[in-house]
Backbone as numpy.savetxt, mean C-alpha at the origin, in Angstrom:
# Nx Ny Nz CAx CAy CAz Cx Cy Cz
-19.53 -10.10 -10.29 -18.23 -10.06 -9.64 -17.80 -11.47 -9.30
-16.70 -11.93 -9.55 -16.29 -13.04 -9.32 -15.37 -13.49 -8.07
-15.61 -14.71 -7.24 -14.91 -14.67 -5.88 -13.36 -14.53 -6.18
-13.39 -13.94 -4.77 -12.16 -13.68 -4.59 -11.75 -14.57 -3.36
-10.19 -15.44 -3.77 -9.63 -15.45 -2.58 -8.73 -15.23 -1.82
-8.47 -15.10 -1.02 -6.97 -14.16 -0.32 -6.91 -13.94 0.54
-5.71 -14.63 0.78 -5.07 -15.33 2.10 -3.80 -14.23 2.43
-4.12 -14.28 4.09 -2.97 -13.34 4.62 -1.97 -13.66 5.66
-0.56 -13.52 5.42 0.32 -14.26 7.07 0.62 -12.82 7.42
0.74 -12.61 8.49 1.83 -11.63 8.88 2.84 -11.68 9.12
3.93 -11.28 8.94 5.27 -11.72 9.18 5.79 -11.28 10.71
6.07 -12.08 10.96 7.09 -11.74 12.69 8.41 -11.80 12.77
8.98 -11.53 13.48 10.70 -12.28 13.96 11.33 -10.85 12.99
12.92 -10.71 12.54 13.65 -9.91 12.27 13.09 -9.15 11.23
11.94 -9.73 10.27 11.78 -8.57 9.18 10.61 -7.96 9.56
9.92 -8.07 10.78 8.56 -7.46 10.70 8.82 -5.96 11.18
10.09 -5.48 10.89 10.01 -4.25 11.37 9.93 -3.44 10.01
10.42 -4.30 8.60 10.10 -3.58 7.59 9.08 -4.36 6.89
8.85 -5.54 6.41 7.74 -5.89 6.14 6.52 -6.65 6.55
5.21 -6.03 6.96 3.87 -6.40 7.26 3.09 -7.54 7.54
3.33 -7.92 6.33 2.61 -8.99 5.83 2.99 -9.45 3.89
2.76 -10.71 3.92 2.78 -11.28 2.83 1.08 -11.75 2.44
0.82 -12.16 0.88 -1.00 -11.87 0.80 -0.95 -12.52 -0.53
-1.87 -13.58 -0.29 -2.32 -14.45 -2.15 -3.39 -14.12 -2.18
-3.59 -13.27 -3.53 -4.82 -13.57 -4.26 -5.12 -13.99 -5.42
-6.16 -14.68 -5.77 -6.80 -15.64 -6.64 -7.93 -14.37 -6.72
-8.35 -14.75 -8.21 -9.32 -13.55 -8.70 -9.63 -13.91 -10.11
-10.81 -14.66 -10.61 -11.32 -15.17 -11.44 -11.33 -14.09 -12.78
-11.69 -13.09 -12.54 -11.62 -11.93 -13.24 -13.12 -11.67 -13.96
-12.97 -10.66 -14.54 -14.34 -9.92 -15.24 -13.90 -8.65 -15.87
-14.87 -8.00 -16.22 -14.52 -6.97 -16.86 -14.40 -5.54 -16.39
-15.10 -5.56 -15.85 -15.63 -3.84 -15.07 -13.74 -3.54 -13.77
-13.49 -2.39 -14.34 -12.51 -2.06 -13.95 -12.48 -2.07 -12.31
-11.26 -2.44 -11.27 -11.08 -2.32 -10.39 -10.28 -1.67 -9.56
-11.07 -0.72 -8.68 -10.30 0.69 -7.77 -9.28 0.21 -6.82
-8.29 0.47 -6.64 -7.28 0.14 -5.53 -6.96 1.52 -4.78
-6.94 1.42 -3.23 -6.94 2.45 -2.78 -5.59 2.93 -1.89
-4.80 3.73 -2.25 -3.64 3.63 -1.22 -3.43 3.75 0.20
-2.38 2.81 0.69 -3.00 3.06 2.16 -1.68 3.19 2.72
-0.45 3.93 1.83 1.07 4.22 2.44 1.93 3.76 2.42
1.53 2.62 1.88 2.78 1.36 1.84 3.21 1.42 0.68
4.35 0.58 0.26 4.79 -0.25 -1.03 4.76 -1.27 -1.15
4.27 -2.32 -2.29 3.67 -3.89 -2.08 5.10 -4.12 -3.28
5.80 -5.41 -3.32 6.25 -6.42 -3.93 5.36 -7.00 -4.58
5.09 -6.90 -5.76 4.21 -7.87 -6.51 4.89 -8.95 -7.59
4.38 -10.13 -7.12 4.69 -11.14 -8.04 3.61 -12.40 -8.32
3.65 -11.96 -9.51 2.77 -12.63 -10.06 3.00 -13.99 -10.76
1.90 -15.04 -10.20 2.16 -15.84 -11.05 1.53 -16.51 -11.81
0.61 -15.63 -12.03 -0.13 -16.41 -13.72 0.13 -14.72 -14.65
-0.92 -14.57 -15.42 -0.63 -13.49 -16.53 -1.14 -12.36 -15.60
-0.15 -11.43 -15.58 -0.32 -10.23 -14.91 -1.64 -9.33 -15.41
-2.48 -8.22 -14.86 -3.42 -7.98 -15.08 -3.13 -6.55 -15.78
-3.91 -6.33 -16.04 -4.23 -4.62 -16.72 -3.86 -3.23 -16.17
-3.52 -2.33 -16.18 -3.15 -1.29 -15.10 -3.44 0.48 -16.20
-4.51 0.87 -15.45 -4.54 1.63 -16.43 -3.66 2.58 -16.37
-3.25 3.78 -17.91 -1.86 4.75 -17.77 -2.29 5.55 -18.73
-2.68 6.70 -18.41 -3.14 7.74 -19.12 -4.41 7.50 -19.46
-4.44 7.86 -20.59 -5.88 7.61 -21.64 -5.86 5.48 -21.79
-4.93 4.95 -21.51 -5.08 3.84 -22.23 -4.64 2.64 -21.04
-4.20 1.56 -21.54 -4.13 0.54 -20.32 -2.28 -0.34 -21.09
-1.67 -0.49 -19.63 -0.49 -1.58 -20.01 -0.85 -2.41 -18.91
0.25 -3.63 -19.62 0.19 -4.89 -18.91 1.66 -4.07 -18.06
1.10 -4.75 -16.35 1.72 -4.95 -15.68 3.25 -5.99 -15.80
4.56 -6.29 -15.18 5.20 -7.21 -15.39 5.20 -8.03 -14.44
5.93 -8.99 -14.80 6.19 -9.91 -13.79 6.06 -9.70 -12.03
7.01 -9.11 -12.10 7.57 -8.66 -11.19 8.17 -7.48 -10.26
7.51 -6.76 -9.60 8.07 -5.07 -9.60 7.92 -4.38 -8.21
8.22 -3.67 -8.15 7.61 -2.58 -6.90 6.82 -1.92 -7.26
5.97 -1.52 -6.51 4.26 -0.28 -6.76 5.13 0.83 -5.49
5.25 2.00 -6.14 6.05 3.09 -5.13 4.95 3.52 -4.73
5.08 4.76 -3.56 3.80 4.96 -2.97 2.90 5.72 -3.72
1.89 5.03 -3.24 0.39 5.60 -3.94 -0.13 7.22 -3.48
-0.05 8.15 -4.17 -1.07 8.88 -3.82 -2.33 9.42 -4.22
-2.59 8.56 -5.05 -4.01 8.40 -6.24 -4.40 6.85 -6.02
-6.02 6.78 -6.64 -6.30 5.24 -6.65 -6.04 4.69 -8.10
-5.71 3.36 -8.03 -5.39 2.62 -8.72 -5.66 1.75 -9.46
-5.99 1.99 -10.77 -7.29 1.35 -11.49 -6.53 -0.21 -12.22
-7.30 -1.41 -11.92 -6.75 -2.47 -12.55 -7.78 -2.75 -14.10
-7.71 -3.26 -15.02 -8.43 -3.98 -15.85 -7.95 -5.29 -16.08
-8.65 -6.52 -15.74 -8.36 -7.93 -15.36 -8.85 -8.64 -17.07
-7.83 -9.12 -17.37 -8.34 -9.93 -18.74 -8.39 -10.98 -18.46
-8.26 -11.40 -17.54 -8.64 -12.72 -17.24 -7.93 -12.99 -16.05
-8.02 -14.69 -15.94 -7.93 -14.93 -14.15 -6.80 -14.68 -13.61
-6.36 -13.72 -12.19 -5.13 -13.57 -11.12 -5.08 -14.15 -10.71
-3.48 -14.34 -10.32 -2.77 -15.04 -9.47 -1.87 -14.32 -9.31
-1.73 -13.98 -7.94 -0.61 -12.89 -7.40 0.00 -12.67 -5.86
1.04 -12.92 -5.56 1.46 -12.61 -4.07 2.17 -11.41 -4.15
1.69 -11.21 -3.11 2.54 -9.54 -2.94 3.11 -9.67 -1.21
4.28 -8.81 -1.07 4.78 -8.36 -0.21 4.46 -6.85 0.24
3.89 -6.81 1.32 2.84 -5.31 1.94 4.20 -4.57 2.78
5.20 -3.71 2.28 6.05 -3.27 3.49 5.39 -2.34 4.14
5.89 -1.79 5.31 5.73 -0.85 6.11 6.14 1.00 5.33
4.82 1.78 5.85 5.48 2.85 4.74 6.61 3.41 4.69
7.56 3.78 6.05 8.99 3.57 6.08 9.71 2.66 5.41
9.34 1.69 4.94 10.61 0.58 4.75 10.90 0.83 3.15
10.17 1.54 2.29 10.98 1.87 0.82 12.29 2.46 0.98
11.91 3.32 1.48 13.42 4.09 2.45 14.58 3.31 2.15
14.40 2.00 2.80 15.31 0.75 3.04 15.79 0.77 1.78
15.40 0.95 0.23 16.16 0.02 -0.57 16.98 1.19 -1.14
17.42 2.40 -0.67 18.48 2.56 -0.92 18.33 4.01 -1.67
17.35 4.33 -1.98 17.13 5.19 -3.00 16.05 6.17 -2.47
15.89 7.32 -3.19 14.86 7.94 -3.02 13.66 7.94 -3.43
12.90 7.25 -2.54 11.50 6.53 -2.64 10.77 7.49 -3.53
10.64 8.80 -3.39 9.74 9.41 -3.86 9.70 9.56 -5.50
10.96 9.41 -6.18 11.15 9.26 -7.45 10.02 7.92 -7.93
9.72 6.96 -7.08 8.72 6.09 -7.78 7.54 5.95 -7.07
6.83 7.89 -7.24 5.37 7.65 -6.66 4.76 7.95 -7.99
3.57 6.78 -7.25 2.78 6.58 -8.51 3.25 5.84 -9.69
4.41 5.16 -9.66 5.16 4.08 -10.51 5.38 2.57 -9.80
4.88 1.64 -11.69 5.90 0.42 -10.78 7.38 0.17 -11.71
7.44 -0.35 -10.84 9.31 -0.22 -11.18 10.11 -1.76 -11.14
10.08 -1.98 -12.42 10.66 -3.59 -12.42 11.63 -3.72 -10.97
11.47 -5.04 -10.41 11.70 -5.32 -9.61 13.90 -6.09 -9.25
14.18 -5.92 -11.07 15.22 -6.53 -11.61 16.09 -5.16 -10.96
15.26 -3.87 -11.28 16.51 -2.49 -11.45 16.22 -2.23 -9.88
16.10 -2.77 -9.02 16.01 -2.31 -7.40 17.07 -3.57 -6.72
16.61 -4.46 -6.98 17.28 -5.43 -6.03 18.02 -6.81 -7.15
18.51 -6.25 -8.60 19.01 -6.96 -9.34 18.58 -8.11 -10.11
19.15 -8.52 -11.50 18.24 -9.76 -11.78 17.94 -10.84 -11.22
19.41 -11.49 -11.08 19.23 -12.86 -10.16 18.12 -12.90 -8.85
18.13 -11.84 -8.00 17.67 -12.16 -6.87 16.04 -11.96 -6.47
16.02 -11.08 -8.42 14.55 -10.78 -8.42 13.33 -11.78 -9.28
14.61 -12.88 -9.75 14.71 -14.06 -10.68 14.34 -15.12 -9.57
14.99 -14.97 -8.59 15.08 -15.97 -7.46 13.30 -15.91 -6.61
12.91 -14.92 -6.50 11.99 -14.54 -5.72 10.75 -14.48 -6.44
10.79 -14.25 -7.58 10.02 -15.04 -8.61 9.18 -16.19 -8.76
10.60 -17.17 -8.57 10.12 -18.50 -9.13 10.09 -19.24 -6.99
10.21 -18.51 -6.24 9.87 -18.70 -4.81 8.61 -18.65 -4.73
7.86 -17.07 -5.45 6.23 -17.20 -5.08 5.73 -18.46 -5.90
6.42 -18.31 -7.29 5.46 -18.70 -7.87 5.23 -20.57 -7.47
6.33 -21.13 -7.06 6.41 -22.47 -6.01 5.76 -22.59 -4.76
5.64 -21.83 -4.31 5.50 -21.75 -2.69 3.84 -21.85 -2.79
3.04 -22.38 -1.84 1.92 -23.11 -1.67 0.92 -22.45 -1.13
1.50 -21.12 -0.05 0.69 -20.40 0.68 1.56 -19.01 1.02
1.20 -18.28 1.72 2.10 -17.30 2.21 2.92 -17.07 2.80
2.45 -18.73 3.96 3.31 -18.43 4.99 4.55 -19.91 4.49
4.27 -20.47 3.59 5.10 -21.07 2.85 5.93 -20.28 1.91
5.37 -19.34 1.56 6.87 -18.44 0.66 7.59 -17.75 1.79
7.27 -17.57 2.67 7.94 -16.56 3.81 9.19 -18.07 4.58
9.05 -18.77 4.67 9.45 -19.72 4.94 10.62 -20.16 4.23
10.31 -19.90 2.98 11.43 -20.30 1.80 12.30 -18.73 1.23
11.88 -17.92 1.65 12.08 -16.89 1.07 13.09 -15.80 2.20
12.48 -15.92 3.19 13.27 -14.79 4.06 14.62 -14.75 4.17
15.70 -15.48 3.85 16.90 -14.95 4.11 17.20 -13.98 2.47
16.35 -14.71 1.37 16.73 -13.59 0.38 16.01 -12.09 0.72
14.65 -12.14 1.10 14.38 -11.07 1.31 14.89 -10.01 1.81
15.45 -10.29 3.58 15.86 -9.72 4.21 17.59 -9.10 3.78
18.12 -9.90 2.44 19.30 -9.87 2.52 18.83 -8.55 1.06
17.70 -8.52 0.40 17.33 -7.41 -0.35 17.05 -6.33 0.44
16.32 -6.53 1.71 15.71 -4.85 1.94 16.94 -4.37 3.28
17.41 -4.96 3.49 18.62 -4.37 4.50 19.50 -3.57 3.88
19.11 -2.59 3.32 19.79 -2.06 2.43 20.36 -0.35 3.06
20.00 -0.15 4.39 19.92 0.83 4.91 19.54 0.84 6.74
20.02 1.83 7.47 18.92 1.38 8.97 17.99 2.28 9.12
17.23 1.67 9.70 15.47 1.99 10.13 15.16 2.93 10.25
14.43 4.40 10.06 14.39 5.43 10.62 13.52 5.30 11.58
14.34 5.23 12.76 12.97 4.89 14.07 12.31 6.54 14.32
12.96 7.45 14.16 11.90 8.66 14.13 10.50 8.47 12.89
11.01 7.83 12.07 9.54 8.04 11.26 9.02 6.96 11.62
9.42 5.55 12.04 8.37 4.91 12.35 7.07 5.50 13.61
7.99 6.39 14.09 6.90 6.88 15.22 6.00 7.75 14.73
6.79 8.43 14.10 5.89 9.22 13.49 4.77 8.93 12.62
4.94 7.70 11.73 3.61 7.06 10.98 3.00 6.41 11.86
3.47 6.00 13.06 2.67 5.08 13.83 1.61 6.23 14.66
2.11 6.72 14.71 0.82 8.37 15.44 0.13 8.45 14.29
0.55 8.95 13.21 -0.98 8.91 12.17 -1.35 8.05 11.86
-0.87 6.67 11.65 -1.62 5.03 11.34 -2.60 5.04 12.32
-2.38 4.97 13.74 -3.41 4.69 15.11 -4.34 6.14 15.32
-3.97 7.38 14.81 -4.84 8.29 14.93 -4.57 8.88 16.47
-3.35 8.46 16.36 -2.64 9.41 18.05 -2.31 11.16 17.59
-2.44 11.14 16.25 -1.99 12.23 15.57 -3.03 12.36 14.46
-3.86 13.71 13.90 -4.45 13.29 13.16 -3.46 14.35 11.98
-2.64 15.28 11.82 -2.11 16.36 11.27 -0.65 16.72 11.38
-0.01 17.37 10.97 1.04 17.45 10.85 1.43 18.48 12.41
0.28 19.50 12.28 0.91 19.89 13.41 0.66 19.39 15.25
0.12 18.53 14.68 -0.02 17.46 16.21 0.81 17.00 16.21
1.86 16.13 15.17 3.12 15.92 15.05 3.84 16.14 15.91
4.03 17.84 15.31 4.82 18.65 16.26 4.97 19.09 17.17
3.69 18.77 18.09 3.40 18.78 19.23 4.01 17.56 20.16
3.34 16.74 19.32 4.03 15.33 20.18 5.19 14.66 20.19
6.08 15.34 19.18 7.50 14.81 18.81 8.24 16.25 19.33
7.62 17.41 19.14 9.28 18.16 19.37 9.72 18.53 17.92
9.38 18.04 17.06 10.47 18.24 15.84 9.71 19.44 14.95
10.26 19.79 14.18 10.38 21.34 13.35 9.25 20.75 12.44
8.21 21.52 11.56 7.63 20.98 10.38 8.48 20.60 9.75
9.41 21.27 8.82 10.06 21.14 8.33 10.43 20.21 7.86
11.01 19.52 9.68 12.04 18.42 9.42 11.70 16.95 9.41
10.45 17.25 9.85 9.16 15.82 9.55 8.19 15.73 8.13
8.47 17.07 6.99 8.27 16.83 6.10 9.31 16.33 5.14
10.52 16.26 5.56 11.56 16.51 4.68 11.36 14.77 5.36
11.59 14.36 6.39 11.80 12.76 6.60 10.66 12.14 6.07
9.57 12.16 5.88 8.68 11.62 5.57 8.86 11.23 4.25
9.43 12.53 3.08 9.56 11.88 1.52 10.88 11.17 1.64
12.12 11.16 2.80 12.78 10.45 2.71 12.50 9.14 2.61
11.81 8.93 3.61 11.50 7.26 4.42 10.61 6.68 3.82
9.46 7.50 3.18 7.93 7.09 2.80 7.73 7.34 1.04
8.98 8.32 0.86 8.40 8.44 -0.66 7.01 9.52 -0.95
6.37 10.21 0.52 5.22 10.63 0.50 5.38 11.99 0.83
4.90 12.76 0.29 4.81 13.99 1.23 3.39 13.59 2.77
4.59 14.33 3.95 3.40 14.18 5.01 1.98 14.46 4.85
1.63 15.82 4.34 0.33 15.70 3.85 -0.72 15.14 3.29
0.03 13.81 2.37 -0.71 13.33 1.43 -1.21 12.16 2.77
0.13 11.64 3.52 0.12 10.47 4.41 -0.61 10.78 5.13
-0.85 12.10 6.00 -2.22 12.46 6.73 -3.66 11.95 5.98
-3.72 12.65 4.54 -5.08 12.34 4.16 -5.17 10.70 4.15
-4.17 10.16 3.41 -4.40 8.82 3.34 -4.69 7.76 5.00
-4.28 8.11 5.86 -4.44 7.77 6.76 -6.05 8.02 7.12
-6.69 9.35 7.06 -7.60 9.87 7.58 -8.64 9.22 6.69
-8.31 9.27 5.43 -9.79 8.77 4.75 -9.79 7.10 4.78
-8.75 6.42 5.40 -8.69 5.17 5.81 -10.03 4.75 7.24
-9.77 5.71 8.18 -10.63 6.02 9.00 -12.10 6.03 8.81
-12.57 6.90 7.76 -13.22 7.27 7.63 -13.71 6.06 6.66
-13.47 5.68 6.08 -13.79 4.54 4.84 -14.13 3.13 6.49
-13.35 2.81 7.40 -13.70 2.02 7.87 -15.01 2.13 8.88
-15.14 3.28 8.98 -16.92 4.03 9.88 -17.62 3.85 9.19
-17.44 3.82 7.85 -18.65 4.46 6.83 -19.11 2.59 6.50
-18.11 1.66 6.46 -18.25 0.42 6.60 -19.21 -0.76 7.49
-18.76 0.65 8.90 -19.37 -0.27 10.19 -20.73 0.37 10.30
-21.26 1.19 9.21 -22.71 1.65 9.69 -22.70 3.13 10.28
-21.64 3.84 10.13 -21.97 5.11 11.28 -22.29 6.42 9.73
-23.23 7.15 10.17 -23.62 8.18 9.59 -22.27 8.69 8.88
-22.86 9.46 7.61 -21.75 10.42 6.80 -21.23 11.58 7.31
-22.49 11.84 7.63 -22.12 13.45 8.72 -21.39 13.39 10.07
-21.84 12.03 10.23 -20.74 11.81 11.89 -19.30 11.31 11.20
-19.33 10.88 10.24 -17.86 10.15 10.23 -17.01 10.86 9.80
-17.30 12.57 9.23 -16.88 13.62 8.59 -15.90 13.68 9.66
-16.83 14.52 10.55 -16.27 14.81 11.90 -14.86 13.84 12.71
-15.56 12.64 12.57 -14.91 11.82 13.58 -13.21 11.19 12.96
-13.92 11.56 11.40 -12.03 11.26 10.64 -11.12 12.46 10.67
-11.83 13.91 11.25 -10.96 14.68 11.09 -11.02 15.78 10.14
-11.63 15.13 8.92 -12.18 16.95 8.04 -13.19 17.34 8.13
-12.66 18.28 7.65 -13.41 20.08 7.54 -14.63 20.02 7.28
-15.57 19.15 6.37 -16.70 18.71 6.46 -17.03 17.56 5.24
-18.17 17.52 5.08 -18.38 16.19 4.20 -18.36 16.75 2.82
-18.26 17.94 2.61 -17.47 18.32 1.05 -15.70 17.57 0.84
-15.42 17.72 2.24 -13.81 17.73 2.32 -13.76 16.30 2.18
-14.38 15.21 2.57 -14.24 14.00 2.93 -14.71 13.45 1.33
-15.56 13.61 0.87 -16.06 13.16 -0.38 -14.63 13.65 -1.51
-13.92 14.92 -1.59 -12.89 15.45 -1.94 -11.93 14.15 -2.14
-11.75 13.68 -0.85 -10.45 12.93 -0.80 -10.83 11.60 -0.92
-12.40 10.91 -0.89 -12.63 9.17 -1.98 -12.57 9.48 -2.98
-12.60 10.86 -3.87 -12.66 10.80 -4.78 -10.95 10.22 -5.54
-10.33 11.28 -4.82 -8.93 10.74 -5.22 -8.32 9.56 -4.48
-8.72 9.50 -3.83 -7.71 7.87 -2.61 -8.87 6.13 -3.41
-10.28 6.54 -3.75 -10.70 5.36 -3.98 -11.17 5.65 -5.29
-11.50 6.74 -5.98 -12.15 6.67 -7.22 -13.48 6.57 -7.50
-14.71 7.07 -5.71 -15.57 6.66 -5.74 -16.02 8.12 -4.95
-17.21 8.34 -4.42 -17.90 9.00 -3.22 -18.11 8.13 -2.10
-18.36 8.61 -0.71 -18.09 7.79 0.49 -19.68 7.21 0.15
-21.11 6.95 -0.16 -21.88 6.14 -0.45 -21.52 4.93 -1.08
-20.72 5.01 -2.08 -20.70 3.36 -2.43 -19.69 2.66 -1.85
-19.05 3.60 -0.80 -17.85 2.81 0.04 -18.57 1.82 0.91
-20.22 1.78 1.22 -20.61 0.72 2.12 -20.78 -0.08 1.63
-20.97 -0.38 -0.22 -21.03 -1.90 -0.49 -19.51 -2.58 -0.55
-19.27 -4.13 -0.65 -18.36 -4.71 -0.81 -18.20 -4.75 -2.25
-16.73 -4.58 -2.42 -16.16 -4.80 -3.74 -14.91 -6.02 -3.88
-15.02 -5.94 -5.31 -14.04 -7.35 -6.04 -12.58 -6.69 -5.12
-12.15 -6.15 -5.06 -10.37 -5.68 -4.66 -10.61 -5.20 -3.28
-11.88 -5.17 -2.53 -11.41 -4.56 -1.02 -10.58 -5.40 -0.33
-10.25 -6.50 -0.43 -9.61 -7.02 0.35 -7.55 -6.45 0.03
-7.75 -5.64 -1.24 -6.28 -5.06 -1.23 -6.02 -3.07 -0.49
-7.51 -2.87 -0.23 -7.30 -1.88 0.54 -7.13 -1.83 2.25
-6.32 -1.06 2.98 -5.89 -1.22 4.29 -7.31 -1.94 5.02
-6.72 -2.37 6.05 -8.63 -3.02 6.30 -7.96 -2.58 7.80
C-alpha cells in the first residue's frame, strides 16, 4: 500500500452551513482495488492529475475531470492506475438540495460538474484547485465562486436538524425522529430525498454503521458494538459493511489506503 497524504481545512464563516470541509489527497497508487464508504454527503471532486478508475458494472471507467458524486448508498470501488491528485469539496448531506434539482436522480452517480453549475464556472474551479497550494488556499481563492454556485436555493433548517439527530446519534431511527420533532413519517421521508437525495432509511443505516465502524476501530468487542450502534444483532451489522464498505466488520480494524475518505 502506498502513503497516503491528505490534508483537511474545514470551512467556517457563510458557507459552512452547506459545505464541511475542503480535503487534498496525494496517493501514489497500486493496484488492489479501493473501498469507499458512504457517509451522506456529496463531495465536489476535482482532480488534478489523471483521474482514477471507478468501477461500473462488470467493468471499470475513467472518472472526469470534474463532477459531483450524488449520494452514496453502496460502497465505492476505485481502481488507481497510477498516482492521485485530487481535492474534493465534502458538502453537508442537506446541501445537494441546494443546487437546485432533485438530488436523488444522482444516487449512486457522478455527474459532470459542467451540467450542474455550467461550463465556465466549472472551468473556473478547475483550474482554482488545480493552482491553489493547499486547501485552505483554494478556499481562499475560491469562495465567492463557490458560494455564488451552491446558493442556489434556502437551507432546509428542518432537515438539518433532523440529520444532525442521526449524525450525533440523538436519534438512532426514523421513529425517534418522530418523537423528537413532531413531524409525520411521512413527511421526514419525503424531506429527506428532497434535501439529501437519500431515502431516510438508508441515512439511518449509513449513519449507524458509521458508529459502529468507529467502535470496532477503538478496540471494543463485535458483540458489544452490535448492540451499542443500534442493530438487531451482529448478523444485521455484518449485513450493512457488507454494503456501506464492501468488507465484514473484522477487517474494519486494520487501516486502509482510502480510510482517510471515509467519515472519521
Amino acid at each position: 500500500m502506498d502513503e497516503v497524504e491528505y490534508h483537511v481545512e474545514p470551512v467556517t464563516g457563510g458557507m459552512a452551513d452547506l459545505v464541511s470541509e475542503v480535503w487534498h489527497l496525494r496517493h501514489g497508487g497500486d493496484e488492489s482495488p479501493q473501498m469507499i464508504a458512504p457517509d451522506g454527503c456529496c463531495e465536489i471532486i476535482l482532480h488534478r492529475g489523471t483521474p482514477p478508475l471507478e468501477r461500473s458494472g462488470d467493468g471499470w471507467v475513467r472518472q472526469s475531470d470534474a463532477f459531483l458524486y450524488g449520494p452514496l448508498n453502496r460502497a465505492l470501488t476505485l481502481g488507481l492506475s497510477g498516482p492521485m491528485d485530487v481535492l474534493g469539496i465534502r458538502l453537508h448531506p442537506w446541501a445537494v438540495g441546494g443546487l437546485g434539482r432533485d438530488p436523488s436522480v444522482w444516487r449512486n452517480r457522478s455527474v459532470a460538474l459542467d451540467t450542474i453549475i455550467g461550463p465556465g464556472p466549472s472551468e473556473r474551479l478547475l483550474a482554482l484547485a488545480r493552482q491553489a497550494a493547499s486547501p485552505a488556499d483554494f478556499l481562499t481563492i475560491s469562495t465567492p465562486l463557490l458560494d455564488d454556485c451552491l446558493r442556489l436555493c434556502e437551507l432546509p433548517d428542518d432537515v438539518v436538524d433532523l440529520v444532525s439527530s442521526l449524525r450525533g446519534g440523538d436519534a438512532v431511527s426514523i421513529r425517534q425522529l418522530v418523537t423528537r420533532t413532531g413531524l409525520g413519517e411521512r413527511t421526514i421521508r419525503r424531506r429527506f430525498e428532497r434535501s439529501c437525495g437519500l431515502p431516510a432509511g438508508d441515512l439511518v443505516g449509513i449513519f449507524r454503521f458509521h458508529r459502529a465502524r468507529e467502535a470496532i476501530k477503538a478496540g471494543r468487542p463485535l458483540s458489544e458494538v452490535a448492540d451499542l450502534a443500534g442493530y438487531a444483532d451482529q448478523a444485521h451489522m455484518t449485513r450493512d459493511f457488507r454494503r456501506f464498505a464492501g468488507i465484514t466488520p473484522v477487517p474494519a480494524r486494520k487501516p486502509a489506503a482510502f480510510d482517510v475518505l471515509y467519515q472519521r
